[in-house]
N, C-alpha and C positions, 0 to 999 in steps of 0.2 A: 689522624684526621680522615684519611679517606677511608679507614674501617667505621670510621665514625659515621661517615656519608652513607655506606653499602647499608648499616645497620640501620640507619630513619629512615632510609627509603624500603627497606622489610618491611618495618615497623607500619608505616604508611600502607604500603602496599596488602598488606596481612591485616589490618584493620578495614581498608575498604572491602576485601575480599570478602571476612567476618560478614561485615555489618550490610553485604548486599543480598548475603544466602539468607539473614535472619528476615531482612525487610520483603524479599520475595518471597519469601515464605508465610510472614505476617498478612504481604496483599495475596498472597491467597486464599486462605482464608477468609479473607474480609468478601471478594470475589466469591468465594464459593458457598457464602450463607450470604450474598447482597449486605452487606452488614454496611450498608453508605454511610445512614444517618446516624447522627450518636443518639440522638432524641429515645431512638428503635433499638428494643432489644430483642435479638433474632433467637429461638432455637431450633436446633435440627432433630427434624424425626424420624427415622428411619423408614426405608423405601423397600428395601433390598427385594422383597415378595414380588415388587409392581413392576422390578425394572426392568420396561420394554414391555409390557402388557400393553395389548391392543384393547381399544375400549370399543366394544363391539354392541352393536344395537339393542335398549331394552336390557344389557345389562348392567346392573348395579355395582360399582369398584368400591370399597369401603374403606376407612384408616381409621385405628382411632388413635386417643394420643390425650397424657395429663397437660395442662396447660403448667405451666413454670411459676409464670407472671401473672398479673393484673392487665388488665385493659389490651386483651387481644381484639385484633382487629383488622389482619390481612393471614391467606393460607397462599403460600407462593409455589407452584407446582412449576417442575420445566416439562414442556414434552415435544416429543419426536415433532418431523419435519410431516405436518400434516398432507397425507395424500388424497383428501377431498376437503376443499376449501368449503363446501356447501354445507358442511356439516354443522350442527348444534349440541354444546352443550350441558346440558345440567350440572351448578354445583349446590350442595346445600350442607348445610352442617347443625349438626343437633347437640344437645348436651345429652349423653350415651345414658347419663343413670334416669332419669326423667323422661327422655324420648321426646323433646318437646323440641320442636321445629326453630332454628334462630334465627336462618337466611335463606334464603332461597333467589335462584337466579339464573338466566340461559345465558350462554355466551357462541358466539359464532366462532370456528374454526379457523376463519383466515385472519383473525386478530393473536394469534399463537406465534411465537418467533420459535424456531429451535434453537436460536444464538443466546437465549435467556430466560429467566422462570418468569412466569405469568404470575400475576399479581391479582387474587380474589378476593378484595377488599368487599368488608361489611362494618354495622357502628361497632364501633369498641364494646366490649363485653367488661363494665367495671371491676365486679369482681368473678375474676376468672380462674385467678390460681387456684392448682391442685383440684380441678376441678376434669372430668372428661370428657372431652368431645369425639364426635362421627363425625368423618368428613365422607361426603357423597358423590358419587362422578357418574355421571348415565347421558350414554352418546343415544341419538334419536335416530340416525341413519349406517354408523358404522359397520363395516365388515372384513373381512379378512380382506380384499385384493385392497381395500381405501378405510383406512382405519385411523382415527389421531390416535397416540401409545405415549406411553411413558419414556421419556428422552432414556436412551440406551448405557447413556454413560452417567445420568445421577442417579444415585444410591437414596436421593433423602428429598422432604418435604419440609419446607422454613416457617415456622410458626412467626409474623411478628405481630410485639406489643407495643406500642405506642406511645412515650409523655410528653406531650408536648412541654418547651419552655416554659410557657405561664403559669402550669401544673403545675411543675417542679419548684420554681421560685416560691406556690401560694403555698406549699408542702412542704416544707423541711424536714419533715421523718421522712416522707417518702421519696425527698430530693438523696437525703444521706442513703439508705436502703440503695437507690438507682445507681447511684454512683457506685458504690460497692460492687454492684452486678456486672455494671460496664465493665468495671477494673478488671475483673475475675474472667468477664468474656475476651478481651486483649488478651489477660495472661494465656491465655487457655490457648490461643490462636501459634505461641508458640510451645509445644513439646520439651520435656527433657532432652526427647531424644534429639530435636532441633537445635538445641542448643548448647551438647556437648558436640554436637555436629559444625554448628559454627566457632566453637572451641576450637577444635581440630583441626578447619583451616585458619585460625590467627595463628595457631600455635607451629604448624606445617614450614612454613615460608621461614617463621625465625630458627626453629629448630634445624635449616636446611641452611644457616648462613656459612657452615664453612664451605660447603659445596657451591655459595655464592661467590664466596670471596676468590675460590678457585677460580671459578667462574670468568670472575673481573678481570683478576692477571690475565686469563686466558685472551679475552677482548683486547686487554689494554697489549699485548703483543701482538694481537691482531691487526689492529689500527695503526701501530708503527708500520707493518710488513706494507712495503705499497703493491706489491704483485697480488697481495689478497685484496687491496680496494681495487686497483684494478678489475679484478676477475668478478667482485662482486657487483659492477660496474653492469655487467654483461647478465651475470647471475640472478640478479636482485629483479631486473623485469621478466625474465623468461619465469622465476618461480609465479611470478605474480599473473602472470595471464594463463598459465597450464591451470591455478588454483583456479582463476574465473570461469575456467574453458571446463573441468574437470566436475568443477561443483557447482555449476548452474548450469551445465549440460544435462548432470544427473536429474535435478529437478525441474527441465524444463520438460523431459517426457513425464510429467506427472498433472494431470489434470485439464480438463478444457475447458474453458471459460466462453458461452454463448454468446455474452457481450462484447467483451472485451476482445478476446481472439476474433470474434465473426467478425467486427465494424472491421479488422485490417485485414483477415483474409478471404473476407468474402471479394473486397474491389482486389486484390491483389489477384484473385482467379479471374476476375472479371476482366481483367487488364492481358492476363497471359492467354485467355481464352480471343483476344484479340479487340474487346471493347475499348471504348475511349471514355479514361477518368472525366467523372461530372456527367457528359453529356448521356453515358450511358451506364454510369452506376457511381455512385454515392461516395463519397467521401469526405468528412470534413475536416483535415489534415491538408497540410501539402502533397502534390503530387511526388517527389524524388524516392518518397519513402515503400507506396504500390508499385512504384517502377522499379525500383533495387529489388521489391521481395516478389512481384511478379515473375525478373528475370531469373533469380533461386527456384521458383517453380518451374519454370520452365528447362532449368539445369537436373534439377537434382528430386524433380519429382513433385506434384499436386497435391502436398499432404500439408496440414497443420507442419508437422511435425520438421519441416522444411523452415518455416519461419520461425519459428521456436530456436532452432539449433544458428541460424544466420542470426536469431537475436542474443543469443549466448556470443557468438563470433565477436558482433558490435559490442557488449559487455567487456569481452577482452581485449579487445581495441581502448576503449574507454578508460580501463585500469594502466594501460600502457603510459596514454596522453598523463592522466593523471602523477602516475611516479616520473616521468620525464617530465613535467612541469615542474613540480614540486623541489626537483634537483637544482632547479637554477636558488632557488634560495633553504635548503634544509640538508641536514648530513644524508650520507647515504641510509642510516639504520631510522633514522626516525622519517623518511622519505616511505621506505617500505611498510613502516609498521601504520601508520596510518593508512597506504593505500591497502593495507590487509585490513585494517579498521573498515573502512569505505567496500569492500567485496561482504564484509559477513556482517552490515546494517542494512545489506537490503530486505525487503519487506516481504522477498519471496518465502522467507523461514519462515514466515509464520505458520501455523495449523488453523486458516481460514481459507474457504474456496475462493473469493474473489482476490487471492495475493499468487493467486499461481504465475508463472515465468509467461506474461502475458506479451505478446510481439506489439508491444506501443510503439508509437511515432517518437515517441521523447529517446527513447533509447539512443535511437540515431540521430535526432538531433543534441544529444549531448554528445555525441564525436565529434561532428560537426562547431559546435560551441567549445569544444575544448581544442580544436584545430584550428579556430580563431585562436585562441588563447595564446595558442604556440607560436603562429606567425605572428601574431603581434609581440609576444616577447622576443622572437627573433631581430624583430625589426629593428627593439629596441637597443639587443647586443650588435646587430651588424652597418646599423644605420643607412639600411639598402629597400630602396621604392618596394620591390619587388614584392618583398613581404608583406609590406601594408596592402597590395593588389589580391595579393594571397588572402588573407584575413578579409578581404571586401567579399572575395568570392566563398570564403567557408561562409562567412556570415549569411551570404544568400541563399547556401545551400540548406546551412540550419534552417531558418524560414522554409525554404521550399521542405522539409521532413515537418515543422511545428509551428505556424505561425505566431504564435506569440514569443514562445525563445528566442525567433530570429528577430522580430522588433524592438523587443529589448534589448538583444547584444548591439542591435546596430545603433540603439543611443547610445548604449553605454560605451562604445568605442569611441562615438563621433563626442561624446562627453572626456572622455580617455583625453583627447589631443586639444579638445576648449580647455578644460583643468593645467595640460601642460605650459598650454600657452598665457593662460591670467597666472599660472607659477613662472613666470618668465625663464622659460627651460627653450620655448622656440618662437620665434618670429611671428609675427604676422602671416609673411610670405610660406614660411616652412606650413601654418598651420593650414592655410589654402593647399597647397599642393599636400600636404597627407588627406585631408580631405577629398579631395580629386581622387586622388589616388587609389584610395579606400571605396570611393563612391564608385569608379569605374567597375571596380572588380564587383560590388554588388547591380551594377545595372548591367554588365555585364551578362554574368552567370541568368538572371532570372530575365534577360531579353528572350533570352533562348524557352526557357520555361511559359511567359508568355507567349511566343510566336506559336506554337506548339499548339498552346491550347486554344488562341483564338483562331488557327488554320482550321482549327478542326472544331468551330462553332461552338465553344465550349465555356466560353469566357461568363458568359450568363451563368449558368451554371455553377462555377467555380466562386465567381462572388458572393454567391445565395451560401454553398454550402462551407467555402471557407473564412471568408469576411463575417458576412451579415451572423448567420448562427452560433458564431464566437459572442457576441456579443449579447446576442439572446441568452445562451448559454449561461452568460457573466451575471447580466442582472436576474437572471427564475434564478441562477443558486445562491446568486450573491445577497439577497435579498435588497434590491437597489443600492450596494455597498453600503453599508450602515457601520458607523465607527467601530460596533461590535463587533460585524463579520469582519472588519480588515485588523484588527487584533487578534479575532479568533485564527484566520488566518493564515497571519502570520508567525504566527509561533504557538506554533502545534505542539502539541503534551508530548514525551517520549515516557520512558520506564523509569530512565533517572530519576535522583531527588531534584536536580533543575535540568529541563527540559534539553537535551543537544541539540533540536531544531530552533531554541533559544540561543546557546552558547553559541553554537557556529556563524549566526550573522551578527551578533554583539560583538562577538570578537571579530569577525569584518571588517566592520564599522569604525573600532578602531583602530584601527590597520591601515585605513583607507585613509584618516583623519589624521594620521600619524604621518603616512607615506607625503599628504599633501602638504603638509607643513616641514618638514623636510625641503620638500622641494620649493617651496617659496622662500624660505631661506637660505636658497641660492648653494643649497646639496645637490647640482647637477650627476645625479651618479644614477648609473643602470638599475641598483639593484631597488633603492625607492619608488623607480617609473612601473619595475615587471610587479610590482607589488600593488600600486593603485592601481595597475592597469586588470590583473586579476581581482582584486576587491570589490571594481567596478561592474565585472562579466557577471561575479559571484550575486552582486547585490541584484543586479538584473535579474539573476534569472533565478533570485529566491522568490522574486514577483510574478513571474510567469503563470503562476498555476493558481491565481489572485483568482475568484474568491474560495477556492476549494483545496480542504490541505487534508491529507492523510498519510499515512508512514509510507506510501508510495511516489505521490508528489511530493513530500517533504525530500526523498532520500534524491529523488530526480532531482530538486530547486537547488538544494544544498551541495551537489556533486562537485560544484569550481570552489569549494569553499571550504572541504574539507581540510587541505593543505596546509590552509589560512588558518586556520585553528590551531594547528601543530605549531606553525610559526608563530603565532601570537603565543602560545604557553613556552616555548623553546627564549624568545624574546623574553619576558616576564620574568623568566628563571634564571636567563644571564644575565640582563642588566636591570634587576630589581630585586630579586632576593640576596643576589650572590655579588651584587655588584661589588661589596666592598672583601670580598671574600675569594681569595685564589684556590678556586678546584680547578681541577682535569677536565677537560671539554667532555669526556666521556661521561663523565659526572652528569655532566647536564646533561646529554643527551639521553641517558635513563631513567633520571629523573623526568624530565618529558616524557617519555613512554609511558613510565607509571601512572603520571597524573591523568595520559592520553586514555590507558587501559581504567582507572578509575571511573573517569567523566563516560563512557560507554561501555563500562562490564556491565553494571541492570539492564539495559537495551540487549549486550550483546547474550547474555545467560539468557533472556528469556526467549532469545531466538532460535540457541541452542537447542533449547527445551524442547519448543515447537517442532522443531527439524527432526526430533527425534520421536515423536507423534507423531509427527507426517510419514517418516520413513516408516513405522512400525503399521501405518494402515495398509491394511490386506488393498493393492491394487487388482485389477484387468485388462487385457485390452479385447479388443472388437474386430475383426475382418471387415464389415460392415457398420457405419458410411466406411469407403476406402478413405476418405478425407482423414475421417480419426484413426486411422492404422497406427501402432507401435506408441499410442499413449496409456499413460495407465490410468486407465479408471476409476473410482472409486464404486463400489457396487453399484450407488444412490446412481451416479453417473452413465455408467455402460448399461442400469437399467432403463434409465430414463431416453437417452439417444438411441438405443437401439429400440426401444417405444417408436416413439418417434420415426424413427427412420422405419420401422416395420410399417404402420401405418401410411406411411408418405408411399411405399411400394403398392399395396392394396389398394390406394389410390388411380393410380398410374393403371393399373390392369384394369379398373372396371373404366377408367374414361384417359387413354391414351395421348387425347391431343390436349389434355389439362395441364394448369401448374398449380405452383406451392405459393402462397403469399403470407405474408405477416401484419399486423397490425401493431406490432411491437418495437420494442430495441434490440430484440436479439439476432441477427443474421445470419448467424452458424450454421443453421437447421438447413438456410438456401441454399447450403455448398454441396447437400446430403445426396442429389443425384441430378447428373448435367442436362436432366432434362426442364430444372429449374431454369425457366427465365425471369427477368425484370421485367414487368409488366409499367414501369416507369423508371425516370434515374433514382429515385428516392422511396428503394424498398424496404425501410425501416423508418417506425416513429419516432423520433427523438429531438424535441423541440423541433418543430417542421412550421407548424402555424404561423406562425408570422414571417417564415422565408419563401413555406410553401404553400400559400392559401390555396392553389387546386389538389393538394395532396387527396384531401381526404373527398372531396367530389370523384375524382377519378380515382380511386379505390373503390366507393362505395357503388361505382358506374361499371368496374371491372369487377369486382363478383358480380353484378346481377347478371353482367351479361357473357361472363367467363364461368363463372361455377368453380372458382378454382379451392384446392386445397387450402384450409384458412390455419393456420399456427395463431392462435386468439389472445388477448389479454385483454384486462379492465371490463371481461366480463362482456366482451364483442360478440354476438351471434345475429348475423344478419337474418334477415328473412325469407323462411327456405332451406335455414340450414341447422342442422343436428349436431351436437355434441356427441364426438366416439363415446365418452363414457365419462364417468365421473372423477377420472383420475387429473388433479389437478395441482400444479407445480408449484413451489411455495410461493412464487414472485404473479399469480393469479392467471399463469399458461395455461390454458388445455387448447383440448384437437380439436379442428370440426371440421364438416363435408358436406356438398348437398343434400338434403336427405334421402333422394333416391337414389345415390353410392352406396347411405348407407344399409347394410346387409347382416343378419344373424350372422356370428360367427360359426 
């Protein structure tokens, strides 16, 4: 029986393995010809001559190419990261033997994404196949220093053809014909060589069972030995935070993020250069979290790369809270392997610029929310006030790093002890005084945080930038909440075949409805309370980031909840599959792993994947700004900032008592030399109008009568002032200056 067990969980495990190399391989392909629509039949035409060709002024780029199909009617080009938005240009396409002109049409440059192929849609060409066409490309202003090119990394150019539904249905020769093509372009997507590839790992894991079974004796001696759980007691967290500390250390010197990085380090310099948050520089976060990374500035150095590394620290703090929670209800082997799950889902792996190791407020408010967690499960084993004051005062703290995390733990708490009490678990009187108790420790903590800011005239401020613009925020993204965005929301796609930013609060949910019912049936016991009471924290603060979710806020919302998931499958597997069934506890706990490693191997391979893109890109670093010292660059990157910052210098020399300002969301750029000042508390745009109706008056009042160095977006050129030149950033950035600065080079 228990070889019986070792072998269906191969079996399992060797099939999901199989069947996840095949299906990411499948969405590759599908990804790498758009092959979305089934209606659309894609082909690929080769590139190889163009790839990375600059399209340069007045020159003609040509392709040509047999049609396959019938009823062409899109040419989908990808190309580079255009470095003059201004540009225009030409696409046309002829039939080659004929010469005779079929489309023709301009396009503007800043309508190009480098993230995906451009789509040159014209009418459908009926009968097309085997037929051949030119395709035409002629840029109007291109040149070598600002040139749109052929994206560097595709090899090819996507013909597609078109039939619609109503087509197909009025046609059935040509319905049967399509469907044959479709079938043949699937098959095609996977290789022989693909799939004696996935052969080889079904067949790997079974082929390897007696080295399994070895294996198992090996464990099952293990788990008798108590000086081994002991030691792994001790062992099991240390491996887990050296992995956080180790390998989001490594990636957190990789890349600088303008936005993302600049919104927290620009006020955290502001703060350590001796300003006061709100009243004299910007922030729409709690104050605890520019104070904590201020103070790292001012220890260990004025660099990025200071907050980076103190946000790796709080990561490994995080993973800590996590497997020490986790242990009040899970073995110790399935306690690890999900907090190893929970380290390598985050979103830093991917090979996209805006998922670099960015210094957010959520970070440290997830220590803080999981530090709640802890005292209040404490409170629960020790039945001591103290703890509950403890969890009032992390609660406040969360808030002071992330305002919304903190408002939601602190219902979900003060709901924690209403839920206990309508479960008749405590009194009336008991549920008063935990309330009390709780509430002191958060009025508490943020009396201080108040005092603070309203000493120092600041309270005005702080409302506009962290109350009010939350909520602005909520409804520009939310779309005034529309049942759709709070679906879309909420459960966000992942890699899998069902979504784990799905699974993980379905299974919450019922966790939590499970825990509650329990306890209203008068199951007074610890381990039902530490269960809704984390279900509770979890479910809060999968809502936090309500109405915008991506694998960055999904992996933040979901971090109290990861645990929850292991226990709900670990649950499920003992007393429902197995219930009538006596295996070995080790049993289950593998099979939990398995199913763990299942439910996030698509996620976790395709992060792999990425991490090793990203490792393999050629980096650099910079001497200059000192800000970005010791990060590594990506060419695109250390060319662009040291632009930038070269410029910001040549500024400064011909008008010394000038500054830098932006009209943008990016604030990086301000960090770039301390002669930057704030010309108001609110030096970035970013939903401001309705908090800050003088914003854009006294902007528009400080260049006329400052002149300062302008960092531009949306296409901003005040009056009087010149564009350095035509180099212009994919997100619609360029430079400008008075125009008597500017000078021949």
């Amino acid at each position: 029986m228990k070889n019986k067990t070792v072998i269906i969980c191969v079996f399992v495990f060797s099939f999901f393995l199989s069947f996840s190399y095949l299906s990411k391989t499948f969405s590759s392909h599908i990804k790498a010809l758009e092959d979305y629509t089934a209606t659309v039949l894609p082909q690929s035409i080769s590139l190889k001559t163009l790839q990375g060709k600059k399209l340069l002024a007045n020159e003609k780029i040509t392709q040509s190419f047999i049609a396959r199909y019938n009823n062409l009617g899109t040419i989908a080009i990808h190309f580079d990261k255009p470095r003059d938005y201004t540009d225009t240009i030409s696409f046309r396409i002829k039939d080659n033997r004929t010469d005779i002109l079929i489309y023709e049409q301009a396009y503007q440059a800043h309508t190009f994404n480098e993230n995906k192929y451009f789509t040159f849609g014209f009418p459908p060409i009926a009968q097309s196949k085997n037929r051949e066409y030119l395709i035409e490309l002629v840029s109007f202003k291109g040149n070598e220093n600002a040139a749109i090119s052929f994206h560097s990394s595709s090899d090819r150019i996507i013909a597609k053809y078109s039939f619609p539904k109503t087509y197909l249905f009025a046609h059935t020769d040509v319905l049967f014909s399509f469907l044959k093509e479709r079938i043949y372009i699937y098959l095609s997507y996977i290789s022989p060589a693909d799939l004696f590839y996935g052969l080889f790992l079904f067949l790997l894991p079974m082929c390897s069972i007696k080295l399994l079974l070895i294996f198992w004796n090996i464990s099952k001696q293990l788990e008798k030995n108590n000086r081994f759980i002991a030691m792994m007691k001790y062992i099991a967290p240390v491996i887990l935070f050296l992995t956080t500390v180790i390998v989001y250390g490594y990636l957190s010197i990789i890349g600088a993020d303008a936005h993302h990085d600049g919104a927290l380090f620009k006020p955290a310099m502001d703060v350590a250069n001796g300003g006061m948050l709100y009243k004299d520089t910007f922030f729409f976060y709690g104050a605890l979290v520019p104070l904590i990374q201020a103070l790292a500035l001012l220890v260990f150095g004025k660099y990025l790369l200071t907050l980076k590394l103190l946000t790796v620290f709080f990561y490994g703090c995080n993973v800590l809270l996590i497997y020490i929670i986790s242990r009040k209800f899970l073995p110790i082997i399935v306690s690890f392997f999900i907090s190893l799950v929970w380290i390598f889902m985050s979103p830093y792996f991917f090979y996209i610029s805006y998922n670099w190791t960015t210094v957010w407020s959520s970070v440290y408010a997830i220590f803080f929310q999981l530090l709640t967690s802890y005292f209040l499960i404490r409170s629960l084993e020790t039945k001591q006030d103290r703890f509950i004051v403890f969890s009032g005062m992390t609660t406040a703290l969360t808030f002071w790093c992330r305002q919304p995390v903190g408002v939601f733990l602190f219902f979900a708490v003060s709901f924690f002890f209403l839920l206990l009490y309508y479960g008749k678990n405590i009194s009336k009187k008991k549920l008063i005084h935990a309330l009390k108790c709780f509430a002191s420790g958060v009025i508490g903590v943020s009396f201080i945080f108040f005092l603070w800011i309203i000493s120092n005239h600041a309270f005005n401020d702080w409302w506009r930038q962290s109350i009010l613009r939350a909520f602005v925020w909520g409804q520009t993204i939310g779309n005034r909440y529309s049942l759709l965005t709070i679906i879309n929301a909420l459960f966000a796609p992942s890699k899998s075949i069902v979504s784990v930013w799905t699974l993980i609060p379905v299974a919450t949910v019922i966790l939590s409805e499970q825990s509650f019912l329990d306890l209203y049936k008068g199951k007074n016991q610890t381990q039902p309370k530490i269960i809704l009471a984390l279900a509770l924290i979890g479910l809060a603060s999968w809502l936090q980031y309500f109405p915008y979710n991506d694998p960055a806020h999904a992996f933040w919302g979901a971090t109290p909840m990861f645990s929850l998931l292991a226990l709900f499958l670990y649950q499920f597997i003992k007393d429902y599959i197995f219930k009538k069934v006596t295996i070995p506890m080790l049993t289950i706990k593998y099979i939990t792993i398995i199913l763990i490693l299942c439910i996030f191997l698509p996620d976790l391979s395709y992060r792999a994947n990425d991490t090793v893109k990203k490792i393999k890109e050629p980096y650099d670093t910079v001497s200059e700004p000192s800000v970005l010292r010791h990060i590594r660059l990506t060419q695109g990157e250390k060319e662009w900032y040291t632009y930038v910052y070269n410029h910001i210098q040549e500024y400064f020399k011909k008008n010394p008592n000038g500054n830098v300002i932006t009209n943008g969301p990016d604030s990086l750029y301000l960090t770039f030399d301390p002669r930057i000042k704030n010309y108001q508390p609110v030096y970035m745009n970013w939903w401001l109008d309705a908090i800050y109706p003088e914003y854009e008056p006294n902007k528009d009042a400080y260049i006329k009568n400052k002149q300062p160095f302008l960092i531009s977006y949306f296409e901003f050129l005040p009056e009087g002032y010149c564009r350095i030149d035509n180099v212009v950033r994919y997100d619609s950035m360029f430079l400008a200056t008075p125009c008597q600065f500017l000078t021949a080079e």
